[in-house]
C-alpha positions as CSV (number, residue, x, y, z in Angstrom):
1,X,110.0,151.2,90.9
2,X,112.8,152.4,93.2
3,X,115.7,150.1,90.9
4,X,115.7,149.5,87.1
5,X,117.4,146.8,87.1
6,X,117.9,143.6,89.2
7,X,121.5,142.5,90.4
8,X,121.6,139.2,89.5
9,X,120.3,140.6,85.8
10,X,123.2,142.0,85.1
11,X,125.6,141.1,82.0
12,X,128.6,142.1,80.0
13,X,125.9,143.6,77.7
14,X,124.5,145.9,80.0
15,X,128.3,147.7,80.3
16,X,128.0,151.4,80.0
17,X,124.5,151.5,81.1
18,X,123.1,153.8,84.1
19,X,121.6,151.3,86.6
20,X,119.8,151.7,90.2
21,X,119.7,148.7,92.3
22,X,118.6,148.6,95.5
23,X,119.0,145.6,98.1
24,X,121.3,144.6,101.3
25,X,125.0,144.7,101.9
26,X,126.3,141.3,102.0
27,X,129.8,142.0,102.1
28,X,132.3,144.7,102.3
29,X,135.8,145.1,101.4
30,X,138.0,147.6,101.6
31,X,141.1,148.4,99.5
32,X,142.8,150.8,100.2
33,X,140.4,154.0,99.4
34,X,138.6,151.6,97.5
35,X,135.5,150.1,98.5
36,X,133.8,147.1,97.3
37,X,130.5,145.9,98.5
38,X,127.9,142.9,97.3
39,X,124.7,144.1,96.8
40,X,122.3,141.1,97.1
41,X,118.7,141.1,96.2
42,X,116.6,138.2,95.1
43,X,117.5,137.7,91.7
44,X,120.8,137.3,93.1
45,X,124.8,139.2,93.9
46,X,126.6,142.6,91.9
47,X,129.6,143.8,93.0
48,X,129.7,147.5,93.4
49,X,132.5,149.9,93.6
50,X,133.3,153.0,95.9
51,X,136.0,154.8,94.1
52,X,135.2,157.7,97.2
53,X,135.5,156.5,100.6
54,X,132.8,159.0,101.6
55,X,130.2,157.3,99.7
56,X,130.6,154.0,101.7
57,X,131.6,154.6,105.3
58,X,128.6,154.1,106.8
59,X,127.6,151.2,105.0
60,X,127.7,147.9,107.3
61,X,126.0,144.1,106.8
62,X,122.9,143.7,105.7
63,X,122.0,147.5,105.4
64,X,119.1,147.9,103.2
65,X,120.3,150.5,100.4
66,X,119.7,152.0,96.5
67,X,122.8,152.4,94.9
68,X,123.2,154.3,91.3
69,X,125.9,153.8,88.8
70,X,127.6,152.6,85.9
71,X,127.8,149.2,84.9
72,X,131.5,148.2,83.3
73,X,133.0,145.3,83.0
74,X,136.0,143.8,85.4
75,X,139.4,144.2,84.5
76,X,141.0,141.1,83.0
77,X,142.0,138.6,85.7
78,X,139.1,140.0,88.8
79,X,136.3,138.1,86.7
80,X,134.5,136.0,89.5
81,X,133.4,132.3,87.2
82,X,131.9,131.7,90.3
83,X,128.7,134.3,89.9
84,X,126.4,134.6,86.9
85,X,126.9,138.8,87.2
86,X,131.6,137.8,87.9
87,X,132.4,139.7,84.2
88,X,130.7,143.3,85.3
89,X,130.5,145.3,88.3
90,X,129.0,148.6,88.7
91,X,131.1,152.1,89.7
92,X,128.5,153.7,92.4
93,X,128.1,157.6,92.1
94,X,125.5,157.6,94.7
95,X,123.9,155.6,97.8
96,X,121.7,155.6,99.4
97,X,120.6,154.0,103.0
98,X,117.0,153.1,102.9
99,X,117.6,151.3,106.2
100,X,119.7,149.9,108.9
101,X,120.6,146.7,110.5
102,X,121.2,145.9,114.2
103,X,124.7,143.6,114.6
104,X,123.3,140.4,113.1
105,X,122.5,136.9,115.5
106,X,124.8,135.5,112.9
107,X,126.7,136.1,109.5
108,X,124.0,136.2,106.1
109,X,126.9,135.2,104.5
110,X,129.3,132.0,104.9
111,X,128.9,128.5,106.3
112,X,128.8,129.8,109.4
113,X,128.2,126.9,112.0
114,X,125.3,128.1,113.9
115,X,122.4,126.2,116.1
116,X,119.1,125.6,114.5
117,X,117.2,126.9,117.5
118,X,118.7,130.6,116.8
119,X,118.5,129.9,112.7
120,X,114.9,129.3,113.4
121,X,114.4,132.2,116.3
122,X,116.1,134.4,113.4
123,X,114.5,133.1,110.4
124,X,113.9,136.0,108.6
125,X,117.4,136.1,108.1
126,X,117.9,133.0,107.9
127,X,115.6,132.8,104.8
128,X,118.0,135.1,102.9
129,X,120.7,133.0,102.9
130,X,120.8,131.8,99.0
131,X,120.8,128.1,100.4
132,X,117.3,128.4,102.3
133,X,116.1,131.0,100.0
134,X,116.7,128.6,97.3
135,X,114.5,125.9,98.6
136,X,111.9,128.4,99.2
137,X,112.2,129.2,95.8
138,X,112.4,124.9,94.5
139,X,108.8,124.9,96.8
140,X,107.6,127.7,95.0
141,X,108.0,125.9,91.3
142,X,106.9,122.8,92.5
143,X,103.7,123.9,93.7
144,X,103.2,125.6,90.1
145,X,104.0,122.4,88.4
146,X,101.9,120.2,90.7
147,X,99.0,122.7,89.5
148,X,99.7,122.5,86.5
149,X,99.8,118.8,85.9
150,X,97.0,118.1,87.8
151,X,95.0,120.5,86.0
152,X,95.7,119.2,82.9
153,X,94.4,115.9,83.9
154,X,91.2,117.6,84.5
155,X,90.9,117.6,88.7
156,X,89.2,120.5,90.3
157,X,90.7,122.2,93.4
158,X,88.7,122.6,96.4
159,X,89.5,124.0,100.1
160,X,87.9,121.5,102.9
161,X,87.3,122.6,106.2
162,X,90.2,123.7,109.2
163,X,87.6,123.6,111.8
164,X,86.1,120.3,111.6
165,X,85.0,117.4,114.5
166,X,87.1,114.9,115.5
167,X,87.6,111.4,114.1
168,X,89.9,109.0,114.8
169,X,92.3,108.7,111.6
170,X,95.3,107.3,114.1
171,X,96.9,110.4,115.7
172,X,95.5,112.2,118.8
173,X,94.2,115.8,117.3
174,X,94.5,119.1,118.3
175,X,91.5,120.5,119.6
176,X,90.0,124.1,119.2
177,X,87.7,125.4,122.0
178,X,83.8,127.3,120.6
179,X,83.8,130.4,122.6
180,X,79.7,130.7,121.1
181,X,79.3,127.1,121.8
182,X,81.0,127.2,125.5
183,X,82.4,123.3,126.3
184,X,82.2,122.2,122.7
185,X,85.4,122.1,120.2
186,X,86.4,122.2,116.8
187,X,89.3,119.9,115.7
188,X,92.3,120.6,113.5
189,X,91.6,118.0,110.8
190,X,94.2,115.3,110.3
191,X,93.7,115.0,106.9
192,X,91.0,115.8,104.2
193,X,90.1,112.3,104.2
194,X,86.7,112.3,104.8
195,X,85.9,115.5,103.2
196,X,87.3,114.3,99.8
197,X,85.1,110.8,99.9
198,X,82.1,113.3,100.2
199,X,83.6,114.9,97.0
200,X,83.1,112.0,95.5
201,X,79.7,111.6,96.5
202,X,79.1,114.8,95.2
203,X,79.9,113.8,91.8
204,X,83.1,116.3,91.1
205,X,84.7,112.8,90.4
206,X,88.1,114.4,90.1
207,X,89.3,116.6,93.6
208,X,93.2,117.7,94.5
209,X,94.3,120.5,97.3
210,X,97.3,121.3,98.5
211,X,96.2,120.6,102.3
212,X,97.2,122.1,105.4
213,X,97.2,118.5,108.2
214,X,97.4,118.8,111.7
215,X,98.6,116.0,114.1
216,X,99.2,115.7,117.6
217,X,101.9,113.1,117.6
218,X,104.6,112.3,119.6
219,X,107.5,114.7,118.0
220,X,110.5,112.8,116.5
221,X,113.6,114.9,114.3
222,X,111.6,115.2,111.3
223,X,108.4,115.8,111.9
224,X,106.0,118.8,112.9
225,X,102.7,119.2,114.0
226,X,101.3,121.2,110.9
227,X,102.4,120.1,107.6
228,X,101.1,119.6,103.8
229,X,100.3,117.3,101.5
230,X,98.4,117.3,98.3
231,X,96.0,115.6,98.0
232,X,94.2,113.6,95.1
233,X,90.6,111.4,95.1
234,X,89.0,109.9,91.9
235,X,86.0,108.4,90.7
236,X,85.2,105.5,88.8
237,X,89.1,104.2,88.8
238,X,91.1,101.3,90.2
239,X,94.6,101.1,91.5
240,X,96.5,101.6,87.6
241,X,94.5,104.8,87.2
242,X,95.4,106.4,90.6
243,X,99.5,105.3,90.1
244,X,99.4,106.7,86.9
245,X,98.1,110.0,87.8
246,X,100.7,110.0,90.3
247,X,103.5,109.1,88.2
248,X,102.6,111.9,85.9
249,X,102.8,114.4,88.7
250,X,105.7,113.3,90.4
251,X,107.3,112.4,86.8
252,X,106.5,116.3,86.0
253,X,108.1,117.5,89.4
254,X,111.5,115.9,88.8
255,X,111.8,116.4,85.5
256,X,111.3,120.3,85.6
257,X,112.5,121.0,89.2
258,X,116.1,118.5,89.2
259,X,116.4,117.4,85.3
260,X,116.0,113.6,86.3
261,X,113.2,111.9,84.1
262,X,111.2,109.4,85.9
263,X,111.4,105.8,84.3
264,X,108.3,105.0,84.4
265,X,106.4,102.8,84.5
266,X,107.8,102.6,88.1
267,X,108.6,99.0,89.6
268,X,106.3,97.5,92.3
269,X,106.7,95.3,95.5
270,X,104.8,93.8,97.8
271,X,104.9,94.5,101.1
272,X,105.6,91.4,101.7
273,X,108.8,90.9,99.4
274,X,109.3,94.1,100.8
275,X,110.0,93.3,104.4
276,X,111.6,90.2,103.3
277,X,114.5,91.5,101.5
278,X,114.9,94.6,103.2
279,X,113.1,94.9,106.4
280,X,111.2,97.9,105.6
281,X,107.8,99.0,104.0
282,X,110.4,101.8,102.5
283,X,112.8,100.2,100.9
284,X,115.9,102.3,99.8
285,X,117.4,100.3,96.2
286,X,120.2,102.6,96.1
287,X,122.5,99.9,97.5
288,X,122.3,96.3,98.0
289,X,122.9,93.9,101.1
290,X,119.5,92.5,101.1
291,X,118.3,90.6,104.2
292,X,118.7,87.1,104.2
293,X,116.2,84.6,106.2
294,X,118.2,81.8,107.9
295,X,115.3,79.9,109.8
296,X,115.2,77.2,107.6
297,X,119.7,77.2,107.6
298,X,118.7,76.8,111.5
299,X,116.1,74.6,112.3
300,X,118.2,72.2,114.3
301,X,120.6,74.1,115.7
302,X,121.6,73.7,119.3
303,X,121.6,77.3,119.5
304,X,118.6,78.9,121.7
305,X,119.0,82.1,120.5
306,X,118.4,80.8,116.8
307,X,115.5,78.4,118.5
308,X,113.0,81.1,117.0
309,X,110.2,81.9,115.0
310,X,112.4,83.6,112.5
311,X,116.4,84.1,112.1
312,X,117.6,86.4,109.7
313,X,120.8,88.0,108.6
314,X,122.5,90.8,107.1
315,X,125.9,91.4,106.0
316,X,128.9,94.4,106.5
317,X,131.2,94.5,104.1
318,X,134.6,94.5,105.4
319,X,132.6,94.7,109.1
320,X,135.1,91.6,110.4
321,X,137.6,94.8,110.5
322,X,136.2,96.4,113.3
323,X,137.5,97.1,116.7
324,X,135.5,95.9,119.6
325,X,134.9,99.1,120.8
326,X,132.8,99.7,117.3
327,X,131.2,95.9,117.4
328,X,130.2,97.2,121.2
329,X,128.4,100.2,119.9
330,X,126.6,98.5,117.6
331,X,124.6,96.3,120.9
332,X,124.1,99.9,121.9
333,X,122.6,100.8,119.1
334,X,120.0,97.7,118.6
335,X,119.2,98.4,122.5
336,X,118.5,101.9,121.6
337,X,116.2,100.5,119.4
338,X,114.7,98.3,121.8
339,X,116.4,95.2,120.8
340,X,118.5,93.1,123.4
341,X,121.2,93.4,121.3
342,X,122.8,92.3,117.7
343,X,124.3,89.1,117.3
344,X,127.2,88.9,114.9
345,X,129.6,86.5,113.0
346,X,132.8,87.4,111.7
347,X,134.6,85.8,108.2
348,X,138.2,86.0,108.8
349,X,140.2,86.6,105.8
350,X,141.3,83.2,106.3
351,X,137.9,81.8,106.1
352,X,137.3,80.8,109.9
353,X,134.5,82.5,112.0
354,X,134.8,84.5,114.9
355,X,132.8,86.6,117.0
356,X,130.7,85.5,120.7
357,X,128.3,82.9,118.2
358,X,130.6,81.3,116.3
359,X,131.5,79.5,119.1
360,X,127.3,78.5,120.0
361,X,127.2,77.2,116.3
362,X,127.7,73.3,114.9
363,X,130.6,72.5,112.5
364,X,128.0,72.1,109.6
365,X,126.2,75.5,110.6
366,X,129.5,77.3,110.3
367,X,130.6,75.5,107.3
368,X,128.1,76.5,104.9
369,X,127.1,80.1,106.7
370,X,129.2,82.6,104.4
371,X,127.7,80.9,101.6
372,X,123.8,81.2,103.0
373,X,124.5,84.5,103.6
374,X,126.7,85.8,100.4
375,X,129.5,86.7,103.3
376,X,133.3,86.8,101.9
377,X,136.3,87.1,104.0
378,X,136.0,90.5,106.0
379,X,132.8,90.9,106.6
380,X,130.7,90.8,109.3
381,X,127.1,89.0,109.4
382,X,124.5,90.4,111.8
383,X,121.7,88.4,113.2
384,X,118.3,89.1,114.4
385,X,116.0,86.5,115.6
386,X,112.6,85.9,117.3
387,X,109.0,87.3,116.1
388,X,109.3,88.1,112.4
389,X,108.5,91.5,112.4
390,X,110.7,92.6,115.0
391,X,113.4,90.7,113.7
392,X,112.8,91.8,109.6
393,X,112.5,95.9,111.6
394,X,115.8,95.5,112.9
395,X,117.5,93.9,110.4
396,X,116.3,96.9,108.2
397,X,117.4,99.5,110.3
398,X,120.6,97.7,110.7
399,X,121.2,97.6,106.9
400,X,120.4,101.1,106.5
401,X,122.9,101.9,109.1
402,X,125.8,99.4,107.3
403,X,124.7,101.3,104.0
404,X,125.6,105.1,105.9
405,X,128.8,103.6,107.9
406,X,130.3,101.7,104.7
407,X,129.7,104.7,102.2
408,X,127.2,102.2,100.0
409,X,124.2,104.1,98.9
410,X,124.9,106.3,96.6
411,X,123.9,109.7,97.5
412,X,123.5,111.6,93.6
413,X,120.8,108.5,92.9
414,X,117.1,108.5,92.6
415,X,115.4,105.0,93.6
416,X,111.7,105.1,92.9
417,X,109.1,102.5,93.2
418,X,105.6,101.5,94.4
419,X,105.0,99.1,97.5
420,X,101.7,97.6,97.5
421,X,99.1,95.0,99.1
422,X,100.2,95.7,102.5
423,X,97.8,94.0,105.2
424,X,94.6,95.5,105.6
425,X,94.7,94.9,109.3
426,X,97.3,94.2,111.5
427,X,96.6,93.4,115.5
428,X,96.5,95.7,118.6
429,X,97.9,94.3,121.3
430,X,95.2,93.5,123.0
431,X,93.3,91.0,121.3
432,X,91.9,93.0,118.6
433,X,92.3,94.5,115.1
434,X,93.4,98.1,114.1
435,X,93.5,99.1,110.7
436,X,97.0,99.4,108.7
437,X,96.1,102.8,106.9
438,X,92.3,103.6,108.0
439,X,89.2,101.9,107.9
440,X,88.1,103.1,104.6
441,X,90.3,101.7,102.9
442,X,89.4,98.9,100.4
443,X,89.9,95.1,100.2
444,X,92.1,93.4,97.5
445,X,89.8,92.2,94.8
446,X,90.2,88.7,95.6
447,X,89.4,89.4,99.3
448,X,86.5,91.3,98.9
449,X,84.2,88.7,100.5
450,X,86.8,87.4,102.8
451,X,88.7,89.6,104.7
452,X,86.8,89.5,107.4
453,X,87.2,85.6,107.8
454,X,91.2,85.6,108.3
455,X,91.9,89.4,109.0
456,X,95.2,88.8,109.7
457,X,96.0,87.6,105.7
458,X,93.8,90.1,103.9
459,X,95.5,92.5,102.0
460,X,94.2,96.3,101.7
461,X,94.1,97.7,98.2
462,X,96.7,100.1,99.0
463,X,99.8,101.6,97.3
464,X,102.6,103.4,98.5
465,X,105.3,105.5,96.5
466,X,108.4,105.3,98.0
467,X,111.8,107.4,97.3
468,X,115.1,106.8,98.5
469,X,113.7,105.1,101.3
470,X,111.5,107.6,102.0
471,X,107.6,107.1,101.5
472,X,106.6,110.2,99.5
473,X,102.9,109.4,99.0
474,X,100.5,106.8,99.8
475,X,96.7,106.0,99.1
476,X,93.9,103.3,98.6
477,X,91.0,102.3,96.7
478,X,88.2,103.4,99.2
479,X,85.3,100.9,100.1
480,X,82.0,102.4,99.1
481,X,79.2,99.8,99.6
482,X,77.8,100.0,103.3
483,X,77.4,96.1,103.2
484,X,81.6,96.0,103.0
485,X,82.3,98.8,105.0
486,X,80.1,97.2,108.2
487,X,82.0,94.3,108.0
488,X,85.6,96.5,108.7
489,X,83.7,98.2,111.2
490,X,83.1,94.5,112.7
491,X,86.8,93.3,112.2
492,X,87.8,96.4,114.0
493,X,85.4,96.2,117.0
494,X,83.4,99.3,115.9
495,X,79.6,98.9,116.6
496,X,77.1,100.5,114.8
497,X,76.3,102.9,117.2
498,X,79.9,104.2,117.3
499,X,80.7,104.3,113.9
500,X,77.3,106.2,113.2
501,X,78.7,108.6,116.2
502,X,82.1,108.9,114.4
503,X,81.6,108.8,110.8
504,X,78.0,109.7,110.7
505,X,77.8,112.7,107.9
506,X,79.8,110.0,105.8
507,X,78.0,107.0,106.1
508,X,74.6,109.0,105.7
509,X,76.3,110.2,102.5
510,X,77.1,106.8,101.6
511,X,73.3,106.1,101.4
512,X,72.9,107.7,98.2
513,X,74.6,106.3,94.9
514,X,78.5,106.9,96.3
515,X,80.7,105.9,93.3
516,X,83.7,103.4,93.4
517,X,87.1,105.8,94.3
518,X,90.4,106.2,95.5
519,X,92.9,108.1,95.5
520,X,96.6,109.3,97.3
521,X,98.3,112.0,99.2
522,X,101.8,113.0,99.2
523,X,103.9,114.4,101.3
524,X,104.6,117.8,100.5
525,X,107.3,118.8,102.6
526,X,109.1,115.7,102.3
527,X,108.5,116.0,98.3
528,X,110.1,119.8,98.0
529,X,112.8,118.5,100.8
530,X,113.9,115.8,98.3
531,X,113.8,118.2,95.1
532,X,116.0,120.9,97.2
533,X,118.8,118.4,98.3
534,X,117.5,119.3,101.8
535,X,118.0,117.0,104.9
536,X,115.0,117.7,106.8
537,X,111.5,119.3,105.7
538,X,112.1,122.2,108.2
539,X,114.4,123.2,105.4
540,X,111.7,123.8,103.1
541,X,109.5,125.2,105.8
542,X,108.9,128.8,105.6
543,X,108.7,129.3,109.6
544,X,109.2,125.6,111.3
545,X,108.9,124.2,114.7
546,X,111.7,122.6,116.6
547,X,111.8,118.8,117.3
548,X,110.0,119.9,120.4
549,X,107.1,121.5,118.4
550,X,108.6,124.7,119.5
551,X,108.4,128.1,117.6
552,X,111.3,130.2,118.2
553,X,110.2,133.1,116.3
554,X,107.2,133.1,118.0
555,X,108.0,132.1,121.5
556,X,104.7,129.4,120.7
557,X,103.2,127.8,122.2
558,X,102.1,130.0,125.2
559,X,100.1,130.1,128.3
560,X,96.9,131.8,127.8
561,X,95.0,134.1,130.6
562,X,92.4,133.3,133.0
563,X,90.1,135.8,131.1
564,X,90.8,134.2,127.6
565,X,90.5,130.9,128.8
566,X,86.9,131.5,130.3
567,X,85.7,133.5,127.2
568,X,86.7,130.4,125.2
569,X,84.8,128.0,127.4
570,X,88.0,125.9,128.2
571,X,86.0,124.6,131.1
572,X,82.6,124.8,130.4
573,X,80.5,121.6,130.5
574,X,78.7,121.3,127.0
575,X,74.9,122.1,127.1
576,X,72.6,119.7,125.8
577,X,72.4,119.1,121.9
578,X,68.9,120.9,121.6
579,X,70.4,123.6,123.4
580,X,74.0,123.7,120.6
581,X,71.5,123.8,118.2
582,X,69.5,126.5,119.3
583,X,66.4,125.3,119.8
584,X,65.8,126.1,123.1
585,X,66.6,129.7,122.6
């Protein structure tokens, strides 16, 4: 080894001991013909001293050098409480450069405010930053724990397919041309979801892999193309069995990873109580103000605007207090989100209502509104109105939004729960059905032999773990009788002949003795970007993409040639299926 000893090893014990480190400059100052540098390596920062100038004049950020020395400890008053190694530092008697650095894009060191397109273009150095390195590292140890929990509980790991055929599991996917097969493509899969129902088939009855997806989505702030997720399918359970295997695992991760110990059993919703009380599928319990429906308060009112199919409410604390320049933004907010705008009441601290509706409202409707709603003098109550689910989405976003502006949730708390029997099928706009999660996914118990007769009120046997607002995992219990899964197929429009074109190799499987299963898949990025305090899963991304789905490192993606896109068939007309297979060779 070229060092003996890592920096961030070092102790008061280790005083008087010869050491060699080796690692990169992070900082240099000088003092007068004294020179002090920190030497950072993984393991963490030493200070080293230059008592000869000539030793260190050539040393700049982030050069890459082995330094020998003696290890003593700091005079009284220069300890540094701030660093595990602040009692010692080590006298250098001999450097030496083992390589150089260009000026640096940006400072290692230091909150430096700098744009994540360069951080990204950079991230090489970005990574040793202690901040990124450090959710590399909270990755790392999750992924050790995750194997070790779900080994214990007795699941096997197994690698499906990259290069795969495409099936519809509701994003577009991203295609990979055959050069040996010339107009005939591979597809990135979307998730192991059909692979691991064939796992069950197979009789392994317990499968988990950590699981590279690929989607072709429309690109948002947090989200990229490729991502991970681990992924869990089990024989011969129901919905307890597969909660309680994630409980343990996610139980495990928190405990070992952030100290917090999971009360579980975890509390469940439906998704129906759900998107009454807080107008989300992900509801954040770290704060109150809870939605409040009002279509009942407003049956008669003269008001057209309330005339709807739903009124609800929500309510800002202290919100009367805003200027109209702030109650302006928020109509250009709800537009932003498509809405026409946010209707609003405001409880004066004498009582009285003001605001643009107050004035639309009877004397009965405003007498008895701050009590409907829970308002008190000062706040501000925000309507929605018109189709239920519109109205319940922006309400939710709204109260999210009241929770940020007002300083209500509170950020050092963990809120877990599960949100279950979501609909099974929810219309597509145009007359028909799609599914909620995918088409495999299993009926409720009790509508088992119905769903097919009101689609609209069946509810899937689904679950959902959800975390600070943020779904972290989500699964079913699968349909595995062919009798049950022709009838989704029928809800959904898909004939026989499709369905055997699409999902083929699994139904065929499905013909011999497939067992009852389910099973779940977390997010893995989102998972490590929780445990490491991050605000984003590129944080906990090793290389990322942009927002864009741009690689800055890389310079990805890129035009390819004329030459490499006719080797790889790009245009090519597929041959005939006798022709794929080879039998006409």
């Amino acid at each position: 080894m070229i060092r003996t000893h890592e920096a961030g090893s070092l102790r008061r014990e280790h005083a008087g001991q010869r050491v060699t480190l080796a690692g990169w400059v992070a900082r240099r100052r000088d003092h007068g013909g004294v020179v002090f540098i920190d030497l950072r390596d993984a393991s963490g920062v030493a200070q080293v001293v230059f008592r000869e100038e000539d030793h260190a004049h050539d040393l700049r950020s982030e050069y890459c050098v082995k330094v020998v020395g003696e290890v003593r400890t700091r005079p009284a008053g220069n300890e540094n409480p701030e660093l595990p190694t602040g009692d010692i530092e080590v006298v250098a008697s001999e450097v030496e450069i083992l390589s150089e650095s260009a000026p640096l894009p940006f400072p290692i060191e230091g909150a430096a405010d700098v744009s994540e397109e360069v951080r990204l273009k950079y991230r090489y150095l970005d990574i040793r930053r202690q901040e990124v390195a450090r959710a590399m590292r909270i990755r790392s140890q999750a992924t050790y724990l995750a194997h070790e929990v779900l080994r214990e509980h007795g699941f096997v790991y197994v690698e499906t397919p990259n290069l795969t055929r495409s099936t519809p599991e509701g994003a577009r996917d991203f295609l990979v041309p055959v050069r040996l097969q010339p107009g005939n493509w591979y597809a990135l899969p979307q998730s192991p979801q059909l692979f691991k129902q064939l796992l069950m088939v197979s009789g392994l009855e317990r499968y988990y892999q950590l699981a590279r997806c690929f989607r072709d989505e429309d690109l948002r702030a947090d989200r990229q193309p490729e991502f991970t997720q681990i992924d869990l399918e089990m024989s011969f359970v129901d919905q307890d069995d597969v909660i309680a295997v994630g409980e343990a695992l996610i139980g495990r991760l928190w405990k070992e990873t952030v100290g917090y110990e999971l009360p579980t059993p975890l509390p469940r919703m439906s998704y129906a109580e759900a998107m009454a009380r807080y107008g989300s599928d992900k509801p954040d319990l770290r704060f109150g103000c809870e939605l409040v429906e009002l279509t009942e308060y407003f049956a008669n009112t003269p008001f057209r605007v309330f005339q709807a199919d739903y009124v609800g409410a929500v309510v800002m604390p202290g919100g009367a207090s805003q200027t109209r320049k702030q109650l302006d933004g928020w109509q250009d907010w709800a537009k932003s989100r498509g809405a026409r705008g946010l209707a609003y009441v405001l409880v004066q601290e004498d009582g009285e209502l003001g605001g643009p509706v107050a004035k639309n409202l009877s004397d009965a409707e405003k007498a008895g509104l701050a009590e409907a709603t829970g308002a008190k003098p000062g706040d501000a109550i925000f309507f929605a109105a018109g189709a239920p689910a519109a109205s319940r989405d922006l309400l939710g976003a709204a109260r999210l939004e009241i929770g940020r502006r007002c300083g209500l949730i509170d950020e050092s708390a963990w809120s877990f729960l599960w949100v279950v029997d979501a609909p099974m099928f929810e219309e597509d706009g145009e007359g028909g059905w799609t599914p909620v999660h995918h088409p495999f996914t299993g009926p409720k118990p009790e509508w088992a032999d119905t769903f097919q007769d009101n689609p609209g009120e069946a509810l899937a046997y689904a679950y959902d773990m959800v975390c600070n607002g943020m779904e972290i995992g989500g699964g079913s219990i699968r349909i595995h009788r062919a009798e049950m899964q022709q009838r989704v197929f029928d809800v959904l429009g898909i004939s026989k002949e499709e369905a055997e074109a699409k999902f083929g190799f699994l139904l065929e499987a499905f013909k011999y003795g497939p067992p009852p299963h389910g099973g779940i898949a977390y997010g893995w990025d989102r998972i490590c970007m929780l445990l490491a305090g991050g605000e984003s899963i590129r944080d906990v991304i090793a290389f990322p993409k942009t927002a864009s789905g741009f690689d800055p490192l890389t310079g990805a993606p890129t035009p390819i040639t004329a030459a490499q896109r006719k080797e790889a068939g790009v245009d090519a007309r597929p041959a005939a299926a006798a022709a794929r297979t080879g039998e006409s060779a």
